[in-house]
Each structure stands twice: as C-alpha cells, then as structure tokens.
mmCIF file of the N, C-alpha and C atoms, coordinates in Angstrom:
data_MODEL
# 
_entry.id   MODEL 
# 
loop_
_atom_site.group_PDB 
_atom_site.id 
_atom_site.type_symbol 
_atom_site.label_atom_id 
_atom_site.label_alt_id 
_atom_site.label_comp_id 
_atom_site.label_asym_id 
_atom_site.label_entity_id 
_atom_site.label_seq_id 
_atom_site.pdbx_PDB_ins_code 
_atom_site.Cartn_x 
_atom_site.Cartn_y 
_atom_site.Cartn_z 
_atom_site.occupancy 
_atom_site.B_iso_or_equiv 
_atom_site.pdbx_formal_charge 
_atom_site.auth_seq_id 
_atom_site.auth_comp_id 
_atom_site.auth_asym_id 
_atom_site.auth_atom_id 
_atom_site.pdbx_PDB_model_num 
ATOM 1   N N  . UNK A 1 1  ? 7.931  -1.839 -1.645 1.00 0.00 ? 1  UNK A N  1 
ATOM 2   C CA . UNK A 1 1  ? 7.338  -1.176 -0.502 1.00 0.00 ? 1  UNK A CA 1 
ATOM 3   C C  . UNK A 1 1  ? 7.795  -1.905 0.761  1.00 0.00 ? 1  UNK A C  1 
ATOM 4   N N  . UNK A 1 2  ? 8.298  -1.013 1.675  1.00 0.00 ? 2  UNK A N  1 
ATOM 5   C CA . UNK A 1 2  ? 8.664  -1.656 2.771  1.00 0.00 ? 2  UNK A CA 1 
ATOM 6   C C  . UNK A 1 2  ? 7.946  -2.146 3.920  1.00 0.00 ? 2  UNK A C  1 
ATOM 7   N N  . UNK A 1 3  ? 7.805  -3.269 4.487  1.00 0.00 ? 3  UNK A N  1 
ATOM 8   C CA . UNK A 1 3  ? 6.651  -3.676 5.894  1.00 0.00 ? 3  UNK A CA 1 
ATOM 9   C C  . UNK A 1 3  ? 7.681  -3.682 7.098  1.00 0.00 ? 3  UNK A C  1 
ATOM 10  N N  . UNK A 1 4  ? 6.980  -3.008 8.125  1.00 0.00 ? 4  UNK A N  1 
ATOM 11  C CA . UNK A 1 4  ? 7.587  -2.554 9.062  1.00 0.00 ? 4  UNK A CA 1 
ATOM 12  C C  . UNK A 1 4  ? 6.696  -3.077 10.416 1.00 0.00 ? 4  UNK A C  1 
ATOM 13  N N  . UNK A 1 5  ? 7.289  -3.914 11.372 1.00 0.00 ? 5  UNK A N  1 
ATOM 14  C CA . UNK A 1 5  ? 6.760  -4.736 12.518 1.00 0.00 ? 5  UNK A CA 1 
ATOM 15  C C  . UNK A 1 5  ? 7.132  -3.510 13.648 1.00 0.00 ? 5  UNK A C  1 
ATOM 16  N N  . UNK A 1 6  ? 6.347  -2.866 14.439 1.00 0.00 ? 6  UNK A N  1 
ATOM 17  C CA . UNK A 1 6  ? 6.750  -2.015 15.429 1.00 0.00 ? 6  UNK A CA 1 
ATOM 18  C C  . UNK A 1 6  ? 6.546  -2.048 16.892 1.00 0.00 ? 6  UNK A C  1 
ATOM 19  N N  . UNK A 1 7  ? 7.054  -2.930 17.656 1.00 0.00 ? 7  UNK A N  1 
ATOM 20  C CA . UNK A 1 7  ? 6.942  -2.802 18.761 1.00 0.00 ? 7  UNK A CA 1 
ATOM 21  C C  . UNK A 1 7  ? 7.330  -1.322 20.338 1.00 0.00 ? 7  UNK A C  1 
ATOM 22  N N  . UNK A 1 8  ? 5.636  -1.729 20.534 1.00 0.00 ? 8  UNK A N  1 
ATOM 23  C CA . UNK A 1 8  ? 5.755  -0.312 21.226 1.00 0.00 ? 8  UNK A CA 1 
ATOM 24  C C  . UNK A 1 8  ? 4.922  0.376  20.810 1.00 0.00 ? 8  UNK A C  1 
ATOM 25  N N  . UNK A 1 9  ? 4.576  1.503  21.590 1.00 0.00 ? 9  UNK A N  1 
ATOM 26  C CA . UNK A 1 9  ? 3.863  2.719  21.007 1.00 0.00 ? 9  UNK A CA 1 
ATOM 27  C C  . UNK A 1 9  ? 3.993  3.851  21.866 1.00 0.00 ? 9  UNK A C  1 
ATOM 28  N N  . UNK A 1 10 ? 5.585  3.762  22.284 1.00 0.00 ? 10 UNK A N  1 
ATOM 29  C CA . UNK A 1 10 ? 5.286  5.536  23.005 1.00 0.00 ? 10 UNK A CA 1 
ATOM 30  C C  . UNK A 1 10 ? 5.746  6.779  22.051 1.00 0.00 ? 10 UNK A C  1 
ATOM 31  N N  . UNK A 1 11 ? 5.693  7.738  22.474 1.00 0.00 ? 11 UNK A N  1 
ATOM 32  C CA . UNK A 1 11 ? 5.956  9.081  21.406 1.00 0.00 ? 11 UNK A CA 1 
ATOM 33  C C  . UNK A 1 11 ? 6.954  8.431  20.131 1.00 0.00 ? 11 UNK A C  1 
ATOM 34  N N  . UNK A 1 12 ? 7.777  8.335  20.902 1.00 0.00 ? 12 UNK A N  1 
ATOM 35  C CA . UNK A 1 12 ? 9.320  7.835  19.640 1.00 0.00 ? 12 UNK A CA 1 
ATOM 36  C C  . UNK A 1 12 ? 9.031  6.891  18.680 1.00 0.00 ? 12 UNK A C  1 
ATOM 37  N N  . UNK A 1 13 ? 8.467  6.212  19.074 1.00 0.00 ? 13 UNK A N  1 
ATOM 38  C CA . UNK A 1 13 ? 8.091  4.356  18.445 1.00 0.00 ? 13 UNK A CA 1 
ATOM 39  C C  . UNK A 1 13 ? 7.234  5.489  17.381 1.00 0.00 ? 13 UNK A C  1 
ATOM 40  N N  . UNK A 1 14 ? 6.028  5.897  17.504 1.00 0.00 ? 14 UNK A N  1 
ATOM 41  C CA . UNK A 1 14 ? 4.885  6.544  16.804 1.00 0.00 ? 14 UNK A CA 1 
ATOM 42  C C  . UNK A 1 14 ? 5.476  7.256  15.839 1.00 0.00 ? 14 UNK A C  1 
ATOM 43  N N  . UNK A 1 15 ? 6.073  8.003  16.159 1.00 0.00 ? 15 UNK A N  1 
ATOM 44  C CA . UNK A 1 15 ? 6.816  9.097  15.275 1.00 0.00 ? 15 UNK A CA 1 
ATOM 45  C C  . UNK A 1 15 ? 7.770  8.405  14.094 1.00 0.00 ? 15 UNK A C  1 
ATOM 46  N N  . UNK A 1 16 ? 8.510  7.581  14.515 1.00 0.00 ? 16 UNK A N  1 
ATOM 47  C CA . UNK A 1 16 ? 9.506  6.505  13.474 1.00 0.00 ? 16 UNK A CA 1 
ATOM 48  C C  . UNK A 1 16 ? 8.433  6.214  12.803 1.00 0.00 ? 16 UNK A C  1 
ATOM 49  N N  . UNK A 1 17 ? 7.039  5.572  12.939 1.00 0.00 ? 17 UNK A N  1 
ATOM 50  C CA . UNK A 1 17 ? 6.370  4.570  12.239 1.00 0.00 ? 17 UNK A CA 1 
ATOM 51  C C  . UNK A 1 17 ? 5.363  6.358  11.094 1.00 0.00 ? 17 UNK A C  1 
ATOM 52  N N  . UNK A 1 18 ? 4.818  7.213  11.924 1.00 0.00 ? 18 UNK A N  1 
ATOM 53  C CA . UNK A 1 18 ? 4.577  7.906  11.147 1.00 0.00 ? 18 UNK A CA 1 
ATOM 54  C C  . UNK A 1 18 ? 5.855  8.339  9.915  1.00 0.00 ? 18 UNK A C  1 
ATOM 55  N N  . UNK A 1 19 ? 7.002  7.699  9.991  1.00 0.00 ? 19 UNK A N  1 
ATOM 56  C CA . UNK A 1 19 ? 7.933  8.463  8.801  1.00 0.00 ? 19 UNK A CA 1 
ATOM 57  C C  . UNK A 1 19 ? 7.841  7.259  8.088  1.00 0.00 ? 19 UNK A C  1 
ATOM 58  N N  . UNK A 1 20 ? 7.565  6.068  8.447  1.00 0.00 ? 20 UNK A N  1 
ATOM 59  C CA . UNK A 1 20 ? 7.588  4.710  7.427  1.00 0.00 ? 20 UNK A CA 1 
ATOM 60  C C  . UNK A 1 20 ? 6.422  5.027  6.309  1.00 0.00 ? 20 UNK A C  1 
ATOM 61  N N  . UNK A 1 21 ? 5.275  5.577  7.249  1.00 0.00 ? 21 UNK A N  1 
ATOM 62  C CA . UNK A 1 21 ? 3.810  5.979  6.568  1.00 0.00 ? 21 UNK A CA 1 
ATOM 63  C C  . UNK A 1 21 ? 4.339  7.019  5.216  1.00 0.00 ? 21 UNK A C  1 
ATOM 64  N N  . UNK A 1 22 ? 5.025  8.298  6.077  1.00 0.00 ? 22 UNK A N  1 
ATOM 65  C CA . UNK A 1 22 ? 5.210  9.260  4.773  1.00 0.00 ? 22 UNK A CA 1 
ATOM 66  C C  . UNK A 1 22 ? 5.654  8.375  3.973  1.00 0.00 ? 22 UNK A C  1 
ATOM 67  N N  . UNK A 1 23 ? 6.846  7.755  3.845  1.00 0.00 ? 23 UNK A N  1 
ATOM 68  C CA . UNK A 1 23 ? 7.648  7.152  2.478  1.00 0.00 ? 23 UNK A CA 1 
ATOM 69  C C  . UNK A 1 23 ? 7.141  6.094  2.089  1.00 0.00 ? 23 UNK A C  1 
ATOM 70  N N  . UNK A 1 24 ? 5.769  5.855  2.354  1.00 0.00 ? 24 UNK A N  1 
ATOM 71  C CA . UNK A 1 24 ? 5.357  4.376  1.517  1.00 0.00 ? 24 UNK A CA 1 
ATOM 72  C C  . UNK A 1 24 ? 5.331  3.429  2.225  1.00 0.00 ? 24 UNK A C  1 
ATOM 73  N N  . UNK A 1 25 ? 5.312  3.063  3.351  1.00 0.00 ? 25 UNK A N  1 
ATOM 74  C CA . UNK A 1 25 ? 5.475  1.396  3.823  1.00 0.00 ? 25 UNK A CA 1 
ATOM 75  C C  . UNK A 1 25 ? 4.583  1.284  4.743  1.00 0.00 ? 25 UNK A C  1 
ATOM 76  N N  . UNK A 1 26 ? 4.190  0.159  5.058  1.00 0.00 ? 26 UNK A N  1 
ATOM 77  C CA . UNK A 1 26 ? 2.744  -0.376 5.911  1.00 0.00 ? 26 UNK A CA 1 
ATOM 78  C C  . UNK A 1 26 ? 3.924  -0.641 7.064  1.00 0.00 ? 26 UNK A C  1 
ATOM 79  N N  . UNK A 1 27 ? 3.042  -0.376 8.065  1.00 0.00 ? 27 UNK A N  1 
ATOM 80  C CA . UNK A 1 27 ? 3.569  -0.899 9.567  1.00 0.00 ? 27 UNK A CA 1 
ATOM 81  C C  . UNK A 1 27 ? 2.190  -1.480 9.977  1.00 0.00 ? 27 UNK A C  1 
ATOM 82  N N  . UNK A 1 28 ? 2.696  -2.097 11.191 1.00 0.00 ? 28 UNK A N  1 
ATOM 83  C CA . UNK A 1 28 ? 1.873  -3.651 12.117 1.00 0.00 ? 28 UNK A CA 1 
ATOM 84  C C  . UNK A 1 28 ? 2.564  -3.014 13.539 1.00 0.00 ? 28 UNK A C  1 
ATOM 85  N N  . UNK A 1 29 ? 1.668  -2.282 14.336 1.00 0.00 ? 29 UNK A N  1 
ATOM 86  C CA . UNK A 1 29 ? 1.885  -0.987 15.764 1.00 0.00 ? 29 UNK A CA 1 
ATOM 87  C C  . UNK A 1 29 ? 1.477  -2.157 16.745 1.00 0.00 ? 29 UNK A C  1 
ATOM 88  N N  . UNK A 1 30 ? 2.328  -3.290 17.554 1.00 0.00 ? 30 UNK A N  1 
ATOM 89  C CA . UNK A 1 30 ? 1.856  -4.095 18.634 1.00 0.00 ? 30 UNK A CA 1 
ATOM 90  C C  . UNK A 1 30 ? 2.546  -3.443 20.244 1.00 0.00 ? 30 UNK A C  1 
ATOM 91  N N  . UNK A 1 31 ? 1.499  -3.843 20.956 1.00 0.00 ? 31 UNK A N  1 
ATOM 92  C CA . UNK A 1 31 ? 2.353  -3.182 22.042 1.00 0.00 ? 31 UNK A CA 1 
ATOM 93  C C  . UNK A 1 31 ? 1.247  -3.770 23.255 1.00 0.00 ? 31 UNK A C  1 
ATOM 94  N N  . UNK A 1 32 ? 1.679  -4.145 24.141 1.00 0.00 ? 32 UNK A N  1 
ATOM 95  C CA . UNK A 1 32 ? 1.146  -4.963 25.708 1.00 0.00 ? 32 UNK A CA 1 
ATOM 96  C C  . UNK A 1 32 ? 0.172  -4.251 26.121 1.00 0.00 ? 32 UNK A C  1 
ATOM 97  N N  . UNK A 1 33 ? 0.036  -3.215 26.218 1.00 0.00 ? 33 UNK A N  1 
ATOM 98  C CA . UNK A 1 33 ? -1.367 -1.728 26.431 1.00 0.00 ? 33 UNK A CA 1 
ATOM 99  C C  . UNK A 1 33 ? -2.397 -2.251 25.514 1.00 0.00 ? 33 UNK A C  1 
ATOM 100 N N  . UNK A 1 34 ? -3.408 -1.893 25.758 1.00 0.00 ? 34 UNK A N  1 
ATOM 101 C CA . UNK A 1 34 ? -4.826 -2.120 24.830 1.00 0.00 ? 34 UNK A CA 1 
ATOM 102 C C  . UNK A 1 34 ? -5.225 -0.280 24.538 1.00 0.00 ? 34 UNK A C  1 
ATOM 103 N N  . UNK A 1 35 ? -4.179 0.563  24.852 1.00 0.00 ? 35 UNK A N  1 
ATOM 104 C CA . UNK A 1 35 ? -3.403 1.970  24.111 1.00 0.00 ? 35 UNK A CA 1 
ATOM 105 C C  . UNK A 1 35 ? -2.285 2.279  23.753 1.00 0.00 ? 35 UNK A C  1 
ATOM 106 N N  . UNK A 1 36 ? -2.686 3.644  22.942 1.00 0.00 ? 36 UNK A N  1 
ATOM 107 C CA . UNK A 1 36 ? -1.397 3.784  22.673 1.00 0.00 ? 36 UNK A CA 1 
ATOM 108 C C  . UNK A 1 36 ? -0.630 5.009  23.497 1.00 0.00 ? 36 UNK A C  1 
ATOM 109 N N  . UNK A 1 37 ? 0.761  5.005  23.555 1.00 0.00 ? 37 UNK A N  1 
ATOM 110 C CA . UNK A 1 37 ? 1.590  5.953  24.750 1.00 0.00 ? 37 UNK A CA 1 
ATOM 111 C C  . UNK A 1 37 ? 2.592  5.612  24.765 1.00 0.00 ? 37 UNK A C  1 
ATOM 112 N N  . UNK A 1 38 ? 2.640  4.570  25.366 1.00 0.00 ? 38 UNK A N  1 
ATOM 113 C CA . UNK A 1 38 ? 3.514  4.109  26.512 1.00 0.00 ? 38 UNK A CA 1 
ATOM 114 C C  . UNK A 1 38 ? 4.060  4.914  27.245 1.00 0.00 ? 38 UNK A C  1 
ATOM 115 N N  . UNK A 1 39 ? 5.009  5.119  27.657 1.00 0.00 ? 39 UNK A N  1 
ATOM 116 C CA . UNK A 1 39 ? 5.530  5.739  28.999 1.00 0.00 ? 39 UNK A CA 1 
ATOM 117 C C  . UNK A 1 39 ? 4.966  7.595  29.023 1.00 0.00 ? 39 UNK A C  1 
ATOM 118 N N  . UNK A 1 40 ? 4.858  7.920  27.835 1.00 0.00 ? 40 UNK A N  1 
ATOM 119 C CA . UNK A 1 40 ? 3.737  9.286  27.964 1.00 0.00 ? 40 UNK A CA 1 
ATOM 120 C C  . UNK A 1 40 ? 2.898  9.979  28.587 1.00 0.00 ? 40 UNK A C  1 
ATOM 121 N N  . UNK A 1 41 ? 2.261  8.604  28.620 1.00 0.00 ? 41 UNK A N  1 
ATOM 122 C CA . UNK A 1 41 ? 0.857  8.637  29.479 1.00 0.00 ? 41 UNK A CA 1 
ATOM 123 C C  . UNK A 1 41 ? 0.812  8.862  30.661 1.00 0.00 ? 41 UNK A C  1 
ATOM 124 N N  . UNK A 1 42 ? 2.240  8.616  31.230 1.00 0.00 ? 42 UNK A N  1 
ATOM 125 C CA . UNK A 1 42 ? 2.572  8.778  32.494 1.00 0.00 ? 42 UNK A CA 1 
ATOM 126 C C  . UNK A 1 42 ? 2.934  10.439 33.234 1.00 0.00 ? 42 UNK A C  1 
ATOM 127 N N  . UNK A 1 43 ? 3.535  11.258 31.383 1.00 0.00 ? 43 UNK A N  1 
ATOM 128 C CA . UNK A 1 43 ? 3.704  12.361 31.785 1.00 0.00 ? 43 UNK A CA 1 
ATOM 129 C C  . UNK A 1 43 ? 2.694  13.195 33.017 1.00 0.00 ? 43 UNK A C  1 
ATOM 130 N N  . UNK A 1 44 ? 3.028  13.750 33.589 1.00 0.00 ? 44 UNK A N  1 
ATOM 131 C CA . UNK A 1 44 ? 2.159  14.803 34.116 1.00 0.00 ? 44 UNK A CA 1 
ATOM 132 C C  . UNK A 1 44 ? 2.129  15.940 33.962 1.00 0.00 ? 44 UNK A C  1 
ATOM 133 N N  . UNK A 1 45 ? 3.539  16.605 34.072 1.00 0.00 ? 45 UNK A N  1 
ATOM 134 C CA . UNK A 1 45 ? 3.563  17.853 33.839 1.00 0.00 ? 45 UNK A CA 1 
ATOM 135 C C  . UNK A 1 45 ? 3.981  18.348 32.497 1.00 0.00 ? 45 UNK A C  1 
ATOM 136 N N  . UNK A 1 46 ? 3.582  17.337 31.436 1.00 0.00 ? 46 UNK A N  1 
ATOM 137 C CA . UNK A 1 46 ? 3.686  17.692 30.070 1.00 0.00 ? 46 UNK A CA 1 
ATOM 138 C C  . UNK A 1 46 ? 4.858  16.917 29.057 1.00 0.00 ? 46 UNK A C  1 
ATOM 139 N N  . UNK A 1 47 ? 4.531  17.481 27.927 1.00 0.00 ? 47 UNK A N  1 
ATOM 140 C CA . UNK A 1 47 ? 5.701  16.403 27.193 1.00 0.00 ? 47 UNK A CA 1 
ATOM 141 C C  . UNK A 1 47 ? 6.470  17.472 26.589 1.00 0.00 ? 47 UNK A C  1 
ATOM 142 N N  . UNK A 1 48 ? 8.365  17.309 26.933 1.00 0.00 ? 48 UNK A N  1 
ATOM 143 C CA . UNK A 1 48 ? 9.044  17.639 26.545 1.00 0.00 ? 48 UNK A CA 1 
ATOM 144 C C  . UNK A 1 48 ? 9.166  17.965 25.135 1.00 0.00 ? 48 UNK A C  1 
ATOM 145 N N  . UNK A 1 49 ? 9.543  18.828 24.450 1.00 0.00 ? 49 UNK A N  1 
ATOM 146 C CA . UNK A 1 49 ? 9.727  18.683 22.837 1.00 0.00 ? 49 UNK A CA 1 
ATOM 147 C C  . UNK A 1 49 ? 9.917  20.829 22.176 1.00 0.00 ? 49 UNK A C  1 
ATOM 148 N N  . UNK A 1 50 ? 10.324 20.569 21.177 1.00 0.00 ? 50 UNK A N  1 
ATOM 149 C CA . UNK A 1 50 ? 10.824 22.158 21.090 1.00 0.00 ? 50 UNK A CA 1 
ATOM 150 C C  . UNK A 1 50 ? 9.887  23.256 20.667 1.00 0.00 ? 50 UNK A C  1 
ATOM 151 N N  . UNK A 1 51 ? 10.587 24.399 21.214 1.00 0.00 ? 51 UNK A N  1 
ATOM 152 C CA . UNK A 1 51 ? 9.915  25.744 21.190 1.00 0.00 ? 51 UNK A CA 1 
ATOM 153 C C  . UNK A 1 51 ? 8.678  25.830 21.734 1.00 0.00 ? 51 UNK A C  1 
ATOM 154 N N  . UNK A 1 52 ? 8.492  25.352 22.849 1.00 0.00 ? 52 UNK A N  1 
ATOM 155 C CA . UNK A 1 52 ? 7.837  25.142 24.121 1.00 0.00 ? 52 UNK A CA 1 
ATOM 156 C C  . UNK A 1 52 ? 7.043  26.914 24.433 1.00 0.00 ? 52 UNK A C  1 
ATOM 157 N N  . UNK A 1 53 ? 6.296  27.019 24.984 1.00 0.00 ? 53 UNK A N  1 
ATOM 158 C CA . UNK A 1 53 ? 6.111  28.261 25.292 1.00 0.00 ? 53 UNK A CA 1 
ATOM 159 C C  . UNK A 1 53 ? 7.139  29.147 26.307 1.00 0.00 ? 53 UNK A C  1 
ATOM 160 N N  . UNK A 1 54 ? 7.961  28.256 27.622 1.00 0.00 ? 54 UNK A N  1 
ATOM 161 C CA . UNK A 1 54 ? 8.807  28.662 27.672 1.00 0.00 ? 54 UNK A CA 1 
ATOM 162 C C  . UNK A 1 54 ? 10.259 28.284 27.132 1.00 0.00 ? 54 UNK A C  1 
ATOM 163 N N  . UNK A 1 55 ? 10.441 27.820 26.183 1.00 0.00 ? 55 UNK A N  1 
ATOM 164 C CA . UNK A 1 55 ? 11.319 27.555 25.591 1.00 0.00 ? 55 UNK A CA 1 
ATOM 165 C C  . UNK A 1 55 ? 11.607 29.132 24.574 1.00 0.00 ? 55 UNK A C  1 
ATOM 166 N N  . UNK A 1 56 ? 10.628 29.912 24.066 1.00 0.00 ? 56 UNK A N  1 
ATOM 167 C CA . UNK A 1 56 ? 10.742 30.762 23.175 1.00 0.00 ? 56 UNK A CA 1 
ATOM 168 C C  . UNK A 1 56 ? 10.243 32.356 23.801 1.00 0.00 ? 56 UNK A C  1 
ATOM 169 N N  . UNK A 1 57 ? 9.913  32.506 24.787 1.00 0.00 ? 57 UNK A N  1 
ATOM 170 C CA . UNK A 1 57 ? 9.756  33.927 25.835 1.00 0.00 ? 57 UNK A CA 1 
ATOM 171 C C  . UNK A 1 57 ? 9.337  33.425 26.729 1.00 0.00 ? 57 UNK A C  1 
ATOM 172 N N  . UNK A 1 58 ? 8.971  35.290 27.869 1.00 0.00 ? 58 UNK A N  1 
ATOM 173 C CA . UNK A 1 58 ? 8.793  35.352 28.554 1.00 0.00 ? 58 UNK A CA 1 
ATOM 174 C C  . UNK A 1 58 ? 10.062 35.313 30.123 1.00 0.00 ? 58 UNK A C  1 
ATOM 175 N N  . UNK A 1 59 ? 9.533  35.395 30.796 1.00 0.00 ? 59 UNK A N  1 
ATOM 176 C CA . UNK A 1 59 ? 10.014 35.504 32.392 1.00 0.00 ? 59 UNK A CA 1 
ATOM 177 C C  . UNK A 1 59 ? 10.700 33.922 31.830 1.00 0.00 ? 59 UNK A C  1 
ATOM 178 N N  . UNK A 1 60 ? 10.082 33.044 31.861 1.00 0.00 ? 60 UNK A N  1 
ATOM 179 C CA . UNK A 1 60 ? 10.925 32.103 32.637 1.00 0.00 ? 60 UNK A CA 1 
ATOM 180 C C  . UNK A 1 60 ? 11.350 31.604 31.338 1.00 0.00 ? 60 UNK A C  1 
ATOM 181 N N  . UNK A 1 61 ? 11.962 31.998 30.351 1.00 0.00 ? 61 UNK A N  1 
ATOM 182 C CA . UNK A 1 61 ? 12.581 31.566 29.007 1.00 0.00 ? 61 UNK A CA 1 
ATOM 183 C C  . UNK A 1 61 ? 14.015 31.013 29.594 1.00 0.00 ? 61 UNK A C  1 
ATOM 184 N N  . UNK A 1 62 ? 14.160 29.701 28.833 1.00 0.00 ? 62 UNK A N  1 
ATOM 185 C CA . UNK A 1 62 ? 15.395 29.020 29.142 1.00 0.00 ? 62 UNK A CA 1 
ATOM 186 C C  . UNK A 1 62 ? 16.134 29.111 27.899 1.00 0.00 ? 62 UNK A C  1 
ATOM 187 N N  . UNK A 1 63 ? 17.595 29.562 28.457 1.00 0.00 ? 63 UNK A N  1 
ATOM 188 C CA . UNK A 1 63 ? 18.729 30.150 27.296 1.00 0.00 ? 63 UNK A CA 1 
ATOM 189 C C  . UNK A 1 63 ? 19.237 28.645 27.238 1.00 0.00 ? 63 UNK A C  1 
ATOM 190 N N  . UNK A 1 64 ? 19.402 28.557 25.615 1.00 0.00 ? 64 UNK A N  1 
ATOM 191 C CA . UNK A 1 64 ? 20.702 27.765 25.049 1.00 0.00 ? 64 UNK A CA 1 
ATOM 192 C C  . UNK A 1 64 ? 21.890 28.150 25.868 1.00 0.00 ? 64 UNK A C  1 
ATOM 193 N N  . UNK A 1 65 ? 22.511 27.207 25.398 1.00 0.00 ? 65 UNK A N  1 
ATOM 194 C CA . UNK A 1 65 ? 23.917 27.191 26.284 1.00 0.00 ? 65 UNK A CA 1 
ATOM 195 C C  . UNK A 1 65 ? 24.959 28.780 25.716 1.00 0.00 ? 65 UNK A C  1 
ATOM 196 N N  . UNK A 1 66 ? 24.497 28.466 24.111 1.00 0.00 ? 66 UNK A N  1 
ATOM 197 C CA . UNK A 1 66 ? 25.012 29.201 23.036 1.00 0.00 ? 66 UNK A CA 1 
ATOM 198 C C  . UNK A 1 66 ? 25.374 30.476 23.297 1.00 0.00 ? 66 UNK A C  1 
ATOM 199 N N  . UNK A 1 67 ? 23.744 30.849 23.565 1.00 0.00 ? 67 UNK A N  1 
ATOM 200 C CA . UNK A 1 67 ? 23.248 31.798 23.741 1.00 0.00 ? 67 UNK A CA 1 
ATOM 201 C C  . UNK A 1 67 ? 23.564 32.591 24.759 1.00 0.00 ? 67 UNK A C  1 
ATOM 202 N N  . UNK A 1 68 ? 23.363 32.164 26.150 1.00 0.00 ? 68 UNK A N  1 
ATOM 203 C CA . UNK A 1 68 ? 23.201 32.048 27.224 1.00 0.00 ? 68 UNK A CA 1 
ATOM 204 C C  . UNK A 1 68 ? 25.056 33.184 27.763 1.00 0.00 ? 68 UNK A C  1 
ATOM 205 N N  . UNK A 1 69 ? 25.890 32.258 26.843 1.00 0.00 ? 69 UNK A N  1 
ATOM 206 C CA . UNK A 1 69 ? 27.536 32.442 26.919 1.00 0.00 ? 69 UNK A CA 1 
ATOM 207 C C  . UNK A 1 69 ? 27.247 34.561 26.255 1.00 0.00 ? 69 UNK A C  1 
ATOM 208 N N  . UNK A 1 70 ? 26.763 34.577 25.404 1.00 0.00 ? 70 UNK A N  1 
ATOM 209 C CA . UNK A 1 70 ? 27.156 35.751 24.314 1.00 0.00 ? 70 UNK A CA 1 
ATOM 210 C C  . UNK A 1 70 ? 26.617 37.137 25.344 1.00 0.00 ? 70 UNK A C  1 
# 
C-alpha cells in the first residue's frame, strides 16, 4: 500500500490525493492554511472545469476550436 505526503490543498493537489484514496493508499494533506483551497478560494467568478453550463448551450456557448472551423 502506498503512503503519500501531499503538500498543498488547492483543487489539483485534492484531486491527485482523491485518486491515491481510490487505489488504496493513505495520504498525510499538509498545507500553511488552517483550510483547505488554496488558490480557489480566491476564485470569484467561479471555477473553471468542463461542460460548464456555458460550455454546453445556449446564447453564449463557447465553440471548440474543432468545431468552431466545420
């Protein structure tokens, strides 16, 4: 079983350590905050990540590049 030391705790850091969790291994989550985030917390106008509400319709739907070309 693998032990995993993780410094940090913003989205990315969290997410790596939740995949240590799926496959079996203990992690140790340290980070200078007395929370967890890090730079997140700072978002305001939301956190980036896919199929967004405008990512997938509407008026202000943003085309792939792919797409966008055809």
């Amino acid at each position: 079983m693998s032990q995993v030391i993780i410094v940090g705790s913003g989205l990315s850091v969290l997410s790596a350590a939740h995949t240590v969790l799926e496959r079996g291994g203990n992690i140790l989550v340290l980070d200078k905050n007395s929370f967890f985030g890090g730079n997140s917390t700072n978002a305001t106008s939301g956190i980036n990540g896919a199929l967004t509400k405008i990512q997938i319709g509407g008026e202000d739907e943003i085309k792939d590049a792919t797409s966008a070309s055809n």
